[in-house]
C-alpha positions, 0 to 999 in steps of 0.5 A, a space after each residue: 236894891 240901891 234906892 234911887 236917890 243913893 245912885 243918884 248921889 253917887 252918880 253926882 259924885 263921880 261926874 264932880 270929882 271927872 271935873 274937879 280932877 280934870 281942872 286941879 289933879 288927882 289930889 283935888 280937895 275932896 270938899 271940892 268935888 262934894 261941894 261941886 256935887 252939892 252935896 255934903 263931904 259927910 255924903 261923899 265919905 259915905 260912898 267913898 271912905 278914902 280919896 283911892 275909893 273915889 279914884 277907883 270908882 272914876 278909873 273903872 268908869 273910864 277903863 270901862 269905856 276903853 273896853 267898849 272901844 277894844 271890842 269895837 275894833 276887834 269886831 270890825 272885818 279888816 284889821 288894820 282898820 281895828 287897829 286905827 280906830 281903837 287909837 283913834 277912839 281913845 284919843 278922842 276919849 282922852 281928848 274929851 275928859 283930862 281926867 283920863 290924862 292922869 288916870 290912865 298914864 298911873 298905875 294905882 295897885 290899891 285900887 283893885 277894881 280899876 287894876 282888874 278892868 286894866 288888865 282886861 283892856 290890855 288883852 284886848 289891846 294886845 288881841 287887836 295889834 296881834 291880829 293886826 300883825 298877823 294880817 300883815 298890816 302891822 309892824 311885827 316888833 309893835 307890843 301893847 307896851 308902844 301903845 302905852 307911850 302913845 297913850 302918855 305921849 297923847 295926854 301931854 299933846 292934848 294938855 298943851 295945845 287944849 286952848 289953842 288947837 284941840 285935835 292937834 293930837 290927831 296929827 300926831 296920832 296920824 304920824 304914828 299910824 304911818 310908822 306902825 305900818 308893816 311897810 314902813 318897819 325898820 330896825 329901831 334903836 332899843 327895844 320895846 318896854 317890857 310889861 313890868 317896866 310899863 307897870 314900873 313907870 304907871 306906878 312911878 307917876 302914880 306916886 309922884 302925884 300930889 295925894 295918891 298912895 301908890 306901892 311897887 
């Protein structure tokens, strides 16, 4: 059993290093978040031997909530309005912590808890557009992988107008919702990424950040 004091440092460390990442990026010092922690780097480093362990813990804690959101949406009778509200939902999630802005958009394949989790999240996701879908709400060419640009679209909406007007997002969002309906569905120019181009462009920005390892 974890002594209390143990979770509770770690506790600590995971709430340092959302804000710590949330203000400087995923390659935030690590002296910064124990600092921020109060505690020790020596502690850290006890919880978390490397940078991707700390990023590991924290992605799996935000996926984990992306999973509470599917499951609500799954449960609710119309489809449509599943649909709406998983969107809805993770955009307020984003919104509520920039963490999430870099570590949902990246693709960590080291980071074996978190890429689990995520796997889980997108059969959801895809279970929630396709009962959309089959209920005749929504467009019939939408895949998870558009849900995936919605998602690295969002982030970049809420970075740029977080000081001046925080729920510009959810015009936005509301804009794309009109275009997801199955009423409003036309022939597009290029088709839709494919699962391993997603996967390819969350590993590329994953590698692109400043500290975190990433591998194709």
């Amino acid at each position: 059993m974890v002594r209390s004091d143990v979770r509770r440092n770690r506790d600590a460390l995971l709430v340092a290093a959302r804000e710590e990442l949330a203000s400087q990026g995923l390659g935030a010092p690590l002296e910064h978040v124990a600092r921020r922690a109060g505690l020790g780097i020596a502690t850290l480093y006890r919880h978390f031997p490397t940078r991707l362990a700390l990023i590991d813990a924290l992605l799996t804690c935000t996926v984990r909530a992306r999973i509470e959101v599917a499951e609500q949406a799954l449960a609710m009778p119309d489809p449509w309005q599943g649909f709406v509200h998983y969107l809805v939902q993770a955009g307020r999630l984003e919104a509520a912590d920039r963490a999430i802005n870099d570590l949902m958009s990246v693709r960590l394949p080291e980071a074996t808890e978190a890429e689990a989790a995520k796997c889980v999240m997108y059969d959801l996701v895809a279970l929630i557009v396709r009962r959309a879908q089959d209920a005749g709400r929504v467009r019939a060419d939408l895949t998870p992988a558009d849900l995936a640009c919605v998602i690295w679209a969002n982030s970049r909406i809420i970075d740029a107008t977080l000081e001046v007007a925080p729920d510009a997002w959810r015009r936005h969002l509301g804009f794309l919702l009109d275009g997801f309906r199955a009423e409003a569905a036309h022939d597009l120019p290029v088709p839709a990424l494919s699962p391993d181009q997603v996967r390819q462009a969350m590993t590329g920005l994953a590698r692109r950040r400043a500290g975190v390892p990433a591998k194709s």
